[in-house]
C-alpha positions in Angstrom: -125.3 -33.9 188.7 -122.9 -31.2 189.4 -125.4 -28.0 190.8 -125.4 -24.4 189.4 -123.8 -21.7 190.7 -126.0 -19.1 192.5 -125.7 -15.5 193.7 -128.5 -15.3 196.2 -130.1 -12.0 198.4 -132.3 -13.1 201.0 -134.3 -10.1 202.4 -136.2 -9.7 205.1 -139.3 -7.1 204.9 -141.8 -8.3 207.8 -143.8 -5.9 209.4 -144.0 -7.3 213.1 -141.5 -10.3 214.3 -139.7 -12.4 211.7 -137.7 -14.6 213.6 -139.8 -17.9 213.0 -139.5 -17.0 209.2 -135.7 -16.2 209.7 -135.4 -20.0 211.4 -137.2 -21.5 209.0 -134.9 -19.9 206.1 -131.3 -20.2 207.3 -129.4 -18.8 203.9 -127.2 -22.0 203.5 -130.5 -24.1 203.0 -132.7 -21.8 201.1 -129.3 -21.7 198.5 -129.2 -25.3 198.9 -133.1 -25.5 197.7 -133.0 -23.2 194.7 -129.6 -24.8 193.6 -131.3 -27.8 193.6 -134.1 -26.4 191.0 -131.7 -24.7 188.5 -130.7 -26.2 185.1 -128.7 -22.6 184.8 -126.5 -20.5 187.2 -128.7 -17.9 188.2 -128.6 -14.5 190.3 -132.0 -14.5 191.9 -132.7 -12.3 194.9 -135.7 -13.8 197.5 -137.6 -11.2 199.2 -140.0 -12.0 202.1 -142.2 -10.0 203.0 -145.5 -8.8 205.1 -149.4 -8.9 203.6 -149.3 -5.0 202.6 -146.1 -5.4 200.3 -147.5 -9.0 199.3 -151.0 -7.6 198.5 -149.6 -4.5 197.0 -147.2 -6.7 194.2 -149.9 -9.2 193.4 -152.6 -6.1 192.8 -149.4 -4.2 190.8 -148.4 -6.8 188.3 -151.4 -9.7 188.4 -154.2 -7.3 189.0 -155.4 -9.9 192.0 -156.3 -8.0 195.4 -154.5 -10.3 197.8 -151.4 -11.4 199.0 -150.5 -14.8 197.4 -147.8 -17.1 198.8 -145.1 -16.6 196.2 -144.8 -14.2 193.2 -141.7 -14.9 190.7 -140.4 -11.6 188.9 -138.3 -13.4 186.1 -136.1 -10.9 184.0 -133.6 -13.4 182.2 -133.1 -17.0 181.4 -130.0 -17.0 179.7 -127.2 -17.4 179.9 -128.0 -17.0 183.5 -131.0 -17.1 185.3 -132.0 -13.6 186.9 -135.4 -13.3 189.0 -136.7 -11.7 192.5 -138.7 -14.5 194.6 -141.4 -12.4 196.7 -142.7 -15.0 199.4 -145.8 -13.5 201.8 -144.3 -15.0 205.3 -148.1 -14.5 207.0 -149.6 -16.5 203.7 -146.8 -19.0 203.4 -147.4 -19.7 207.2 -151.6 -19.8 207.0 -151.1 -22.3 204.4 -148.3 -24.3 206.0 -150.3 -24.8 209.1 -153.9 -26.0 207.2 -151.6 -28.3 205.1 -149.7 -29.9 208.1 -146.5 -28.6 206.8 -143.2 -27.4 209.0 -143.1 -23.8 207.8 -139.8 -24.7 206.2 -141.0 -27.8 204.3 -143.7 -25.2 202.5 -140.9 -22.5 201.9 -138.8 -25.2 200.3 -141.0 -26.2 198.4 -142.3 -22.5 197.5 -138.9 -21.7 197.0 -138.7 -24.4 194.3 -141.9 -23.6 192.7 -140.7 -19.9 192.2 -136.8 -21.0 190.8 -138.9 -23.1 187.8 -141.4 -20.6 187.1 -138.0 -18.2 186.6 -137.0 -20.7 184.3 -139.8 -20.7 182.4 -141.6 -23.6 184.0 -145.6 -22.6 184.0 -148.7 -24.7 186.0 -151.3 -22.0 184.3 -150.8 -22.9 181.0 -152.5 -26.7 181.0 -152.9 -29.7 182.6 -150.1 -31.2 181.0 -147.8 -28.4 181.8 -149.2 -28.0 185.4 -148.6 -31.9 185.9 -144.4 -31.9 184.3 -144.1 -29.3 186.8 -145.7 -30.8 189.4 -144.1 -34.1 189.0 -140.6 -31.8 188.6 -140.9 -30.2 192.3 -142.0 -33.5 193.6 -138.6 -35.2 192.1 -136.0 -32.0 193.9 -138.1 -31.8 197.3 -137.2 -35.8 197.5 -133.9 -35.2 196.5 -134.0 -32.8 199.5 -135.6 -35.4 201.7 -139.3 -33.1 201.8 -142.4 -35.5 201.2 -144.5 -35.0 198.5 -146.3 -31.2 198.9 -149.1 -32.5 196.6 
């Protein structure tokens, strides 16, 4: 399976010291993890970010009052893929640590979740649908050598 082509941005937006999220995300392997998830090339831009901005984006466009782990901002599917990737470095750490995780195991696999929901892949819509994409990260963090997140 040949992989897509991908035009990534990866930001850094941390309030206080980011270099354990900057480790954890070398660019060459956060590429490598989205191209992994894409059935289309795709221009996607991944943004991380402190609690305020997190916070502020889930209360903006889901109405929830907290900073969630990743939000996906998906503007076209074809003919390529276009999305932002907002990932809450003080969340995705939190949860990384409660879950036994590396911190880069959980943003792999956060990265993943965010490149299918910006293909139109959607857990909030059923049980069926949350399980096909469940069993569909499961299948690309293996083929990345991460164990099952679930």
């Amino acid at each position: 399976m040949a992989l897509k082509k991908l035009s990534l941005s990866l930001q850094f937006a941390l309030d206080g010291p980011a270099a354990r999220h900057r480790a954890a995300l070398p660019r060459h392997a956060v590429a490598r993890w989205i191209r992994h998830a894409l059935d289309s090339d795709a221009e996607i831009a991944v943004r991380i970010v402190g609690e305020d901005e997190g916070r502020a984006l889930n209360l903006g466009y889901r109405k929830k009052d907290y900073a969630t782990n990743v939000l996906t901002f998906d503007y076209t599917q074809e003919p390529v893929v276009t999305a932002d990737l907002v990932l809450c470095a003080p969340v995705v750490a939190a949860e990384a640590k409660a879950q036994r995780k590396t911190l880069q195991a959980h943003y792999a696999h956060l990265l993943v979740h965010g490149a299918l929901h910006a293909q139109g892949w959607d857990h909030e819509t059923g049980e069926a649908d949350a399980a096909e994409m469940e069993a569909r990260e499961i299948e690309i963090l293996a083929r990345l050598g991460f164990k099952n997140p679930y």
